[in-house]
C-alpha positions in Angstrom: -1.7 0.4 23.1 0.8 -1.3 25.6 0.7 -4.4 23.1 1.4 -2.4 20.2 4.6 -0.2 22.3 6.1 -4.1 23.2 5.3 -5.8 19.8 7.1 -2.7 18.0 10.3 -3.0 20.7 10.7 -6.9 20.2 10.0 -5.9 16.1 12.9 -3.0 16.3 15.3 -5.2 18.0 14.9 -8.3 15.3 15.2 -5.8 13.0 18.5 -4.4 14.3 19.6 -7.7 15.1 19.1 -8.8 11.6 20.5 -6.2 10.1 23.9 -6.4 12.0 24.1 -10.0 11.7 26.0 -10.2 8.1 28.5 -7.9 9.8 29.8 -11.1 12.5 30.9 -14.4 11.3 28.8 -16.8 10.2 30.5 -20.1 9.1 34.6 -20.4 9.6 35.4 -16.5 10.5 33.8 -15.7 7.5 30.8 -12.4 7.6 27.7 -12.6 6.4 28.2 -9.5 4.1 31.4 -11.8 2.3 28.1 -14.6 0.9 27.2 -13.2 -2.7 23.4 -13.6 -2.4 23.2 -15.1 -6.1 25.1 -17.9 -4.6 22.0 -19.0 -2.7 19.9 -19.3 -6.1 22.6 -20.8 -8.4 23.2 -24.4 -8.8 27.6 -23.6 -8.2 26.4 -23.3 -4.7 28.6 -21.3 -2.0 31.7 -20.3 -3.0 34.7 -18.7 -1.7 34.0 -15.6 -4.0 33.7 -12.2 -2.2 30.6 -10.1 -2.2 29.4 -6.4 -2.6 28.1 -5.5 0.8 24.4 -4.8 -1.5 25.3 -8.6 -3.4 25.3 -10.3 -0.1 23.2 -11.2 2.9 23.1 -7.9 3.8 20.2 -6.7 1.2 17.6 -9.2 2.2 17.9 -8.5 5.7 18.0 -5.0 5.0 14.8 -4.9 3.2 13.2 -7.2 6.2 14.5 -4.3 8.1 12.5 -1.5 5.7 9.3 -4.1 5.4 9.4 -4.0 9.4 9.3 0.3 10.1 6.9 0.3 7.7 4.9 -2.2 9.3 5.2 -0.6 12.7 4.2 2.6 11.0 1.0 1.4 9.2 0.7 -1.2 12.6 0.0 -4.3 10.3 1.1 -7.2 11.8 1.4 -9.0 8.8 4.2 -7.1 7.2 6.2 -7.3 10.5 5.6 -10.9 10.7 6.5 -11.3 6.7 9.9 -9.4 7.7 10.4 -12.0 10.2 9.8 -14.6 7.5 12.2 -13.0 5.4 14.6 -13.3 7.9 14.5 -16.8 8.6 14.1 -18.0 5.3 17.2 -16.2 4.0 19.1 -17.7 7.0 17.8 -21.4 6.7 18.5 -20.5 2.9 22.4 -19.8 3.2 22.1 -23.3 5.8 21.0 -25.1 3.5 23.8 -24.0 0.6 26.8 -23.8 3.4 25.8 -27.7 4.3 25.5 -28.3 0.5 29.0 -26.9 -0.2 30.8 -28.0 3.2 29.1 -31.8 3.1 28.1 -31.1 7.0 27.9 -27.7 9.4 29.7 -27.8 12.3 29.9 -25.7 15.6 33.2 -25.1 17.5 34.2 -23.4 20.2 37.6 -22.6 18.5 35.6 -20.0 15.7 35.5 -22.9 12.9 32.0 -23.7 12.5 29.0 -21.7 12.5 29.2 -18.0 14.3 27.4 -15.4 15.9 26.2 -13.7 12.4 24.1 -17.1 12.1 22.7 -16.8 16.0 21.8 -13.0 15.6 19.9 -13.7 12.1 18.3 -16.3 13.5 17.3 -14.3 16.9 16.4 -11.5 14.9 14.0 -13.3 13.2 12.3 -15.2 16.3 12.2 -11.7 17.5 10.3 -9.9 14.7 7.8 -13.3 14.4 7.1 -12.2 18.6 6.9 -8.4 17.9 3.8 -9.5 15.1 2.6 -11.9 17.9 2.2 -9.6 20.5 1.5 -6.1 18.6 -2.1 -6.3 18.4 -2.4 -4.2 15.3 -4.9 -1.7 14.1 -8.3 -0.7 16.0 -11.0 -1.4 13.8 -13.9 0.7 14.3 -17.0 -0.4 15.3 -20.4 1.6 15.0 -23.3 0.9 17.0 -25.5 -1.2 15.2 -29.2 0.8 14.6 -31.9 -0.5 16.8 -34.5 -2.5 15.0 -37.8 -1.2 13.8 -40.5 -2.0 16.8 -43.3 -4.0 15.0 -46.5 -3.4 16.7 -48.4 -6.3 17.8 -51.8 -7.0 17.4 -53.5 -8.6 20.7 -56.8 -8.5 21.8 -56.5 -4.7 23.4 -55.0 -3.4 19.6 -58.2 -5.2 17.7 -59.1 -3.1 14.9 -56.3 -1.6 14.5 -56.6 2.5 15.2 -57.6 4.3 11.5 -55.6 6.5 10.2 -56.1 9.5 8.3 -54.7 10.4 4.6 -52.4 12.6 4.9 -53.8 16.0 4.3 -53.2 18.1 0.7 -53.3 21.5 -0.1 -56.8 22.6 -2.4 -55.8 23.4 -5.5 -57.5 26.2 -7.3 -59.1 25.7 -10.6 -56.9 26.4 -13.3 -58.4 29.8 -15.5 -57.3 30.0 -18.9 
């Protein structure tokens, strides 16, 4: 039970972690929630188009969010560790497109370069991949397994075996017509 109360804090705070990550600055001063999510999948790459806040990173990491209270709800392991997944690979995703567009990613102290939205996606999911880790899941239930039929043995002091009697009917009358 302790494992499951720790898994589902680490879990909670990748979640929330996630989740508030397109809301900081991920590459140049510019938020998560400004990257059109379509950009990710299209060949035109990042762009300097704004985004919907449900068109942008935001929606992924908000369903990562949804996957995970439903997997600390049902206590399945596996769906907190596929948010976690989600998580990361949307993040290394938008890496991937952001070096495509830019040629290189940098980090700067000056706010050019990759940002806190970036750190907080990828702690958040680190941290729901370590809430699945530790949580140990569901108890299964196990039944006691039925004892196994005692075969009588035949040595020397069970030699003939002891008769046994038909079992006993009820006389029938004869049938009058």
């Amino acid at each position: 039970m302790v494992r499951n109360v720790l898994g589902s804090i680490l879990a909670l705070i990748g979640a929330t972690a996630a989740v508030w990550s397109p809301f900081q600055a991920w590459y140049d001063g510019r938020h998560g929630r400004d990257f059109r999510i379509e950009e990710l999948f299209s060949g035109a790459g990042i762009t300097d188009a704004e985004a919907e806040l449900f068109g942008s990173l935001f929606l992924p990491f908000a369903f990562a969010a949804l996957v995970t209270l439903v997997g600390l709800m049902l206590r399945a392991r596996l769906l907190v560790a596929l948010a976690g997944v989600i998580v990361l690979g949307f993040t290394v995703l938008w890496m991937v497109r952001q070096g495509q567009a830019e040629g290189s990613l940098t980090v700067s102290g000056d706010g050019s370069g990759l940002g806190q939205g970036l750190l907080n996606s990828f702690g958040g999911g680190i941290f729901l991949l370590l809430g699945a880790a530790v949580m140990s899941g569901r108890a299964t239930r196990r039944t006691a397994p039925e004892p196994a039929p005692t075969v009588p043995t035949l040595d020397g002091d069970d030699w003939p075996p002891p008769q046994q009697d038909p079992p006993q009917q009820d006389p029938v009358p004869p049938h009058r017509s």
